[in-house]
TIDRENTOR-65950 format. One record per residue (C-alpha): residue number from 1; residue in three letters; x, y, z. Coordinates in Angstrom, 2 decimals. Each point is the difference from the previous one (the first is absolute). Layout:
<rs>
+-------+-------+---------+---------+---------+
! vexlo ! kolro !    east !   north !      up !
+-------+-------+---------+---------+---------+
!   NUM !   ala !       X !       Y !       Z !
...
+-------+-------+---------+---------+---------+
</rs>
This chain:
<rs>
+-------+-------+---------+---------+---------+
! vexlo ! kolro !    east !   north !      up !
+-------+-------+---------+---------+---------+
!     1 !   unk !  -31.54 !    5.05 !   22.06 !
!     2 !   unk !    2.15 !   -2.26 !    1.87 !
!     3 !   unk !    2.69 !   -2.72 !   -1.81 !
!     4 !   unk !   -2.65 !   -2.98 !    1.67 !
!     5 !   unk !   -3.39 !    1.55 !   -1.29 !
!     6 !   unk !    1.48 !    0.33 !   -3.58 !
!     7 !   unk !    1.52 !   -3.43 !    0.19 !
!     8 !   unk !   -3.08 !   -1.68 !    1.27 !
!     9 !   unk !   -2.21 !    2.24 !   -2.62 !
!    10 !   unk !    2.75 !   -1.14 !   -3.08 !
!    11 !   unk !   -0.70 !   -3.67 !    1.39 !
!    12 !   unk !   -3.89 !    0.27 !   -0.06 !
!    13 !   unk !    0.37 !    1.60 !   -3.58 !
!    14 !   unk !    2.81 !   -3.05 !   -1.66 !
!    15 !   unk !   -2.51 !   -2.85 !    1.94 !
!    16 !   unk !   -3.26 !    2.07 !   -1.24 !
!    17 !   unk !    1.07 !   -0.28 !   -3.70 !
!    18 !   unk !    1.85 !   -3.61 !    0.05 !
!    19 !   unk !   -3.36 !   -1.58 !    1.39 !
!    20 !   unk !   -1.82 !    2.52 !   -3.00 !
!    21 !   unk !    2.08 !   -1.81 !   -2.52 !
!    22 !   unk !   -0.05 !   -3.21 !    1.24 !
!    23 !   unk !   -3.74 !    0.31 !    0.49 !
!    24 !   unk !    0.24 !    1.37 !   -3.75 !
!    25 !   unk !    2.05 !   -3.05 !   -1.89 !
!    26 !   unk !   -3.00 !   -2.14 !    1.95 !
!    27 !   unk !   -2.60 !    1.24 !   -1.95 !
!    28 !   unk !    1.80 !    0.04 !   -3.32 !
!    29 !   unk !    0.89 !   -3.70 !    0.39 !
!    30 !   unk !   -3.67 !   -0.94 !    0.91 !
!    31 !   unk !   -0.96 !    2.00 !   -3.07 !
!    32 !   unk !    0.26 !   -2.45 !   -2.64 !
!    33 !   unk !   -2.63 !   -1.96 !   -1.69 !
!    34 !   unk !    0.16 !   -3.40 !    0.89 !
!    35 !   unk !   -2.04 !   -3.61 !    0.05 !
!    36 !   unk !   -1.42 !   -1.81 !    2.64 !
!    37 !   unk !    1.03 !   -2.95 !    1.33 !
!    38 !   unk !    3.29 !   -0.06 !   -0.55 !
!    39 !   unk !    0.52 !   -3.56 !   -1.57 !
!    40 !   unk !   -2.28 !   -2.41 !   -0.82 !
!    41 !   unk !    0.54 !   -4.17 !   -0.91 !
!    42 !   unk !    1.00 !   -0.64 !   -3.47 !
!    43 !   unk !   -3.20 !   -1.02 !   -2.12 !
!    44 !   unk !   -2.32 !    1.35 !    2.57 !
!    45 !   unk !   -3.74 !    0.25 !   -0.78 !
!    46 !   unk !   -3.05 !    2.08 !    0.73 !
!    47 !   unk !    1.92 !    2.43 !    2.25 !
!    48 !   unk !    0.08 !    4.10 !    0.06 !
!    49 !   unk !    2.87 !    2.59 !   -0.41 !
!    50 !   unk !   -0.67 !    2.86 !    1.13 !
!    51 !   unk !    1.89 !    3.41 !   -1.40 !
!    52 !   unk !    0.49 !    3.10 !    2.83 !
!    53 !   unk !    0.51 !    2.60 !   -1.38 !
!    54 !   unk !    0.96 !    3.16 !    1.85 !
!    55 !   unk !   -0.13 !    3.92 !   -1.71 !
!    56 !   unk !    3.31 !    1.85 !    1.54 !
!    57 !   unk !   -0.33 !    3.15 !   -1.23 !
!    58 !   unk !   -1.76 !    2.99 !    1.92 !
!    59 !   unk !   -1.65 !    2.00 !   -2.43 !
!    60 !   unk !   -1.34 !   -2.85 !   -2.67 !
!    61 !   unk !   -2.20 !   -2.83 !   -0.03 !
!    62 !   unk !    0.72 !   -3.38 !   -1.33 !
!    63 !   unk !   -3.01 !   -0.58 !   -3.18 !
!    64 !   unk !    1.61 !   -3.30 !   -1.94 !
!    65 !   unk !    1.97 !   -2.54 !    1.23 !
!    66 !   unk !    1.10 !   -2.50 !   -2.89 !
!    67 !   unk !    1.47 !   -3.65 !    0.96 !
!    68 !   unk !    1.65 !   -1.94 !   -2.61 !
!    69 !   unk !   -0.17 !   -3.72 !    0.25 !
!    70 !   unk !    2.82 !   -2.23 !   -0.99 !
!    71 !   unk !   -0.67 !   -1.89 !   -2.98 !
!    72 !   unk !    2.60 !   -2.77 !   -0.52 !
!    73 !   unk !   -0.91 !   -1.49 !    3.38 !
!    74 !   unk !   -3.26 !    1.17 !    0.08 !
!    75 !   unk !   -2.95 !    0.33 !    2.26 !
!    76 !   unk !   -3.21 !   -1.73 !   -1.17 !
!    77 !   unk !   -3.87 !    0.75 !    1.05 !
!    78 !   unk !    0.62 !    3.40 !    1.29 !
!    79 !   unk !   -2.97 !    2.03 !    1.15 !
!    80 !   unk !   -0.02 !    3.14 !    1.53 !
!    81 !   unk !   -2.13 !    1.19 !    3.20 !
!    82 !   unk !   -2.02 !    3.10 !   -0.24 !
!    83 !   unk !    1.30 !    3.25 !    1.41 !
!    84 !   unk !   -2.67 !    3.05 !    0.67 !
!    85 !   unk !    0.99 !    2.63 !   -2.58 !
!    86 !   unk !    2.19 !   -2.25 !   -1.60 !
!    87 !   unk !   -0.25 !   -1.26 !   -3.48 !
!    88 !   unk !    2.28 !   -3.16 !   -0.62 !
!    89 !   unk !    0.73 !   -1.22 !   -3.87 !
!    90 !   unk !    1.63 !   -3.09 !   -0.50 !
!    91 !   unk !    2.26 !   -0.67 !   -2.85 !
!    92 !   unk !    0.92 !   -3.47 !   -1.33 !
!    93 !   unk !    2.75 !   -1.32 !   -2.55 !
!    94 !   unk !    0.49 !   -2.89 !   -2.10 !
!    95 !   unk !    2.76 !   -2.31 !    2.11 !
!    96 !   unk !    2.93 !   -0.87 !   -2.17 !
!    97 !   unk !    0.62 !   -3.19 !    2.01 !
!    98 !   unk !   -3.97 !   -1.39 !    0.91 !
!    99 !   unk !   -0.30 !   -1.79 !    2.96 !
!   100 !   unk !   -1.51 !   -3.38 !    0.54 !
!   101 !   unk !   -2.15 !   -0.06 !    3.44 !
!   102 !   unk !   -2.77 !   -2.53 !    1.16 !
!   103 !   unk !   -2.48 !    1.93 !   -1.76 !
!   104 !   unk !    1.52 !    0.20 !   -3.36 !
!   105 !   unk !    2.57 !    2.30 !   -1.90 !
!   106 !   unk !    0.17 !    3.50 !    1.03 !
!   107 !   unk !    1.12 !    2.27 !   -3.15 !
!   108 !   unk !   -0.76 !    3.31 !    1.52 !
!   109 !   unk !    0.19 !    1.84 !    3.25 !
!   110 !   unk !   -0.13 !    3.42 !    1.27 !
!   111 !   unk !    2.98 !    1.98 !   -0.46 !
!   112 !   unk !   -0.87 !    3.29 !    1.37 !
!   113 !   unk !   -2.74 !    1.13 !    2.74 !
!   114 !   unk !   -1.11 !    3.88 !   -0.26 !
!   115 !   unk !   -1.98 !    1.74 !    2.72 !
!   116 !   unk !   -0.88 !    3.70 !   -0.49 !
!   117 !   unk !   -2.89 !    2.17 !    1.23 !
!   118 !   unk !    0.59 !   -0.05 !    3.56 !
!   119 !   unk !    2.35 !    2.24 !    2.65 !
!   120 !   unk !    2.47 !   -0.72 !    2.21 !
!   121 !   unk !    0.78 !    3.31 !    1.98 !
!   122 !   unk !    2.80 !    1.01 !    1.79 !
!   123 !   unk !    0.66 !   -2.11 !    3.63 !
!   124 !   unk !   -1.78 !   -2.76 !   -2.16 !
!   125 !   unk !    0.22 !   -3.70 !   -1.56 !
!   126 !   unk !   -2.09 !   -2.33 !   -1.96 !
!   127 !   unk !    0.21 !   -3.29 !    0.24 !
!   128 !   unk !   -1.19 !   -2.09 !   -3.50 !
!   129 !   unk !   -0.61 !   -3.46 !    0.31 !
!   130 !   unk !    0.63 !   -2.16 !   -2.95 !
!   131 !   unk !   -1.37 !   -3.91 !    0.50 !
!   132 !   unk !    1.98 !   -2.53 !   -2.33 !
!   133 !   unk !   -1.51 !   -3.53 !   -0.77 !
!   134 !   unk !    4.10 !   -1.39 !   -0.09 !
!   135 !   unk !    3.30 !    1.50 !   -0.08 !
!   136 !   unk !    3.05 !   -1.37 !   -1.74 !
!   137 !   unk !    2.16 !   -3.10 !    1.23 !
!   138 !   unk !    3.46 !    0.57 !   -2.16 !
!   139 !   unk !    0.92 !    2.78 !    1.32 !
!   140 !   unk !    1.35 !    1.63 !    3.68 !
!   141 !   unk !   -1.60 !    3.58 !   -0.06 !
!   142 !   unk !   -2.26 !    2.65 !   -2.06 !
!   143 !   unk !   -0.05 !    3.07 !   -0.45 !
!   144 !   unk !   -2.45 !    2.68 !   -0.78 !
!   145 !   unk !    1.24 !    2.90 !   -1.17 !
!   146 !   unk !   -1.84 !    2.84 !    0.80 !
!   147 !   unk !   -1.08 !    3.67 !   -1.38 !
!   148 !   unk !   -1.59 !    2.79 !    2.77 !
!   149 !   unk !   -1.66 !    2.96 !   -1.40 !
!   150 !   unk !   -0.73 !    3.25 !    1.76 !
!   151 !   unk !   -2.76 !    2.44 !   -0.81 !
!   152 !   unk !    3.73 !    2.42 !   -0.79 !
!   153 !   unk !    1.16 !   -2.26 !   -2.83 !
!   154 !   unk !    2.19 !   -1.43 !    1.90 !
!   155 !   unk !    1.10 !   -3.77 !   -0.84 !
!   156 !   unk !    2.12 !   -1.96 !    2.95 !
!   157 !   unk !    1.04 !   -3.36 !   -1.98 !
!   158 !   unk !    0.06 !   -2.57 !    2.49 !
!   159 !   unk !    1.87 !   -2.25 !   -2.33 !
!   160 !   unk !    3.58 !   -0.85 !    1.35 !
!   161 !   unk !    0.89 !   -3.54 !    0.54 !
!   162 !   unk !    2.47 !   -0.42 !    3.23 !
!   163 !   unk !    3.08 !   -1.97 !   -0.63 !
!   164 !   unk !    1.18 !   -2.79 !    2.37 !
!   165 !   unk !    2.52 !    1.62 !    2.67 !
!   166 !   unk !   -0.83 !    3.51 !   -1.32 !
!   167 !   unk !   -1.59 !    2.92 !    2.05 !
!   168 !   unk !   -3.94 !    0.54 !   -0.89 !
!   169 !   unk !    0.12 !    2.02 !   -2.90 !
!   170 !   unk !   -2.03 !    3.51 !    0.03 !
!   171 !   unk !   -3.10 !   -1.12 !   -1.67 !
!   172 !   unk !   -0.45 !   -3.54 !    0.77 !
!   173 !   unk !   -2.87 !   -1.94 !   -1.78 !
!   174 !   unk !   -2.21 !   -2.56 !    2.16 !
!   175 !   unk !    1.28 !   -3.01 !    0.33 !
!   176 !   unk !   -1.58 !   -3.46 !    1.08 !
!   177 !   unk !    2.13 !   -2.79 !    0.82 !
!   178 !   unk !   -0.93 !   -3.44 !   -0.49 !
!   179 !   unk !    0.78 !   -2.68 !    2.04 !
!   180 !   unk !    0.67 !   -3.79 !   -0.50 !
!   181 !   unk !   -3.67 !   -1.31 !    0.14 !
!   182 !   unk !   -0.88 !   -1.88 !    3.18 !
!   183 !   unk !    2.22 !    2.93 !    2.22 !
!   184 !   unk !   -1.97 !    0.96 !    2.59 !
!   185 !   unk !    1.88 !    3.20 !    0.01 !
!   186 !   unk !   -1.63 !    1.16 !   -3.19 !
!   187 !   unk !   -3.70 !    0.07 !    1.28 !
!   188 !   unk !   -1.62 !    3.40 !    0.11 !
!   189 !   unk !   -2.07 !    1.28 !    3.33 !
!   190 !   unk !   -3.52 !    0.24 !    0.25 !
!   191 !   unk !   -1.05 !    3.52 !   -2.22 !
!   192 !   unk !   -0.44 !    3.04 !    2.09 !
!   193 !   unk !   -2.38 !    2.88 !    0.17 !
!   194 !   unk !    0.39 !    3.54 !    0.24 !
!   195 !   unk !   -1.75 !    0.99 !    2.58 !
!   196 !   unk !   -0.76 !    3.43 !   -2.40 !
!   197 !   unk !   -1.25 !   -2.49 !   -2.68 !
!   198 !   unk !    2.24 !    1.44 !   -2.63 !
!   199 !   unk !    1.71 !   -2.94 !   -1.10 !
!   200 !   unk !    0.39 !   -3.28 !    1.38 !
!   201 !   unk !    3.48 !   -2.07 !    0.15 !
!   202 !   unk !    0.05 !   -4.05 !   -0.90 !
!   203 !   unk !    3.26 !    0.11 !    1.46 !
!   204 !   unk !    1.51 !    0.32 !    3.65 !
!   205 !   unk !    3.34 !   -0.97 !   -1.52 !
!   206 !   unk !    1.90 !    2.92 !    1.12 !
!   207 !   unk !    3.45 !   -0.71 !    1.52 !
!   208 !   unk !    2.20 !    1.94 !   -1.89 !
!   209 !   unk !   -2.54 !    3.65 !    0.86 !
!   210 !   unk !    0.69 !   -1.34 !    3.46 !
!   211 !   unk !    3.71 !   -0.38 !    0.23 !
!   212 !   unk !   -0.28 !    3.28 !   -1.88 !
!   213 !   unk !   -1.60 !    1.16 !    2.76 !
!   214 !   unk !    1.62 !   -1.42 !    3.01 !
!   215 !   unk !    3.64 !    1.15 !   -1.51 !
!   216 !   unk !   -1.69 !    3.61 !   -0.10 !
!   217 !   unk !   -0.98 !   -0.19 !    3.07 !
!   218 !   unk !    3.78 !   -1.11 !    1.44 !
!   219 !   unk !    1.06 !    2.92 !   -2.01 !
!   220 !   unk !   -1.59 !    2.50 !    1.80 !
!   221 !   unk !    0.54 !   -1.66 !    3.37 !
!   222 !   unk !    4.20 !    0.40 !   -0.74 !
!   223 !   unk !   -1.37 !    3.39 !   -1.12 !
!   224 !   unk !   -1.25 !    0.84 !    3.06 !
!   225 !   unk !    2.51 !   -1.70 !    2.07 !
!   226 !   unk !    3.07 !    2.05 !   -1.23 !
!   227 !   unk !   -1.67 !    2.93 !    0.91 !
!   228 !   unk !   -0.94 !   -1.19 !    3.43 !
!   229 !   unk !    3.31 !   -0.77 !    0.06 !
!   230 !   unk !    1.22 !    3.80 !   -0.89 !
!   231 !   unk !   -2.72 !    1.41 !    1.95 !
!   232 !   unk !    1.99 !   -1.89 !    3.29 !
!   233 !   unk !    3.44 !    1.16 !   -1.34 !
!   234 !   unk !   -1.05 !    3.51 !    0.00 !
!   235 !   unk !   -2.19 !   -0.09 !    3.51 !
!   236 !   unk !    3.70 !   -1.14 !    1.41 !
!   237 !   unk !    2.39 !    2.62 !   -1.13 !
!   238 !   unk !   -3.09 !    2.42 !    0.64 !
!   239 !   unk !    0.19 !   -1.02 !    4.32 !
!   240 !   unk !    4.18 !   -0.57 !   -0.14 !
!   241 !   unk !   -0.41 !    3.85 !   -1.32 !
+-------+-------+---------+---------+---------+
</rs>
């Protein structure tokens, strides 16, 4: 085999497995569980979150999918949509602080919302929609922690909190920002349907899977550049030869 062949060939091969494992990181960074919109106005009322939640491994299915709720800023009149297959329990908890609204004094809310009975299979999400009658106004963001189950045993904890300036940590829990009230920002999209009718999105609010995305996609472009680039190095010495 000539010197060119087996320089083009080791080319192909180092460009062939970069775009593999940039192609690869993708789908582990779109693999988390996480909530839909993105942010929402402080003190908002009769709105939806909506929890996507994707299975990542290849042999097991996804069968429980537990989403803690925070309690000291809590979210009041929660009711959950219901899911084919899907059994969804909702656990409440005495408030330490209550909290005066229009309607009265709220001492309890729910703290915990369990769905089991269902399957999400491999290649697959879920989305779980979660309506709210108001969420909190003293505080910036929530966070639901999160447990996924597999039909294995297997437990991912989606439960780490990411620090201001830090890199997203490995297990990230969903986060929901909230947004001075009145910032037009903050309003969600119009809900979406899945064409399959497996789960429906109240959320379009997805900038940061799209700058995911489009810095994936400028990855593999420099990928495929530098080889261009090698392929035209070697196709030169190959005719001065």
């Amino acid at each position: 085999m000539s010197t060119t062949r087996l320089t083009l060939r080791r080319a192909a091969t180092v460009t062939a497995l970069t775009t593999a494992s940039v192609l690869a990181a993708a789908g582990i960074a779109a693999a988390h569980v996480t909530v839909h919109p993105e942010s929402y106005a402080k003190g908002a009322t009769d709105g939806v979150l909506t929890f996507r939640v994707p299975n990542e491994e290849d042999t097991a299915a996804t069968t429980k999918v537990q989403v803690y709720l925070p309690t000291d800023h809590p979210v009041l009149g929660v009711l959950v949509t219901p899911h084919d297959g899907w059994t969804a329990k909702v656990t409440t908890t005495k408030l330490k602080t209550p909290v005066k609204t229009d309607d009265g004094t709220i001492t309890e809310a729910a703290s915990e919302i369990t769905w089991t009975g269902g399957k999400i299979g491999a290649g697959q999400f879920e989305d779980f929609d979660v309506a709210f009658g108001q969420l909190p106004e003293d505080t910036d963001q929530l966070t639901f922690k999160t447990l996924q189950t597999y039909s294995d045993g297997k437990v991912v904890r989606w439960i780490e909190e990411a620090q201001s300036g830090d890199d997203e940590p490995e297990n990230p829990a969903p986060t929901l920002k909230l947004t001075a009230a009145g910032d037009d920002s903050a309003a969600p999209a119009a809900p979406a349907t899945e064409s399959s009718g497996k789960a429906t999105t109240a959320a379009a609010g997805s900038s940061d899977s799209t700058a995911r995305g489009l810095g994936i996609a400028g990855l593999i472009v420099g990928v495929l550049g530098l080889a261009a680039a090698a392929f035209a190095v070697v196709r030169t010495r190959g005719a001065k030869s």
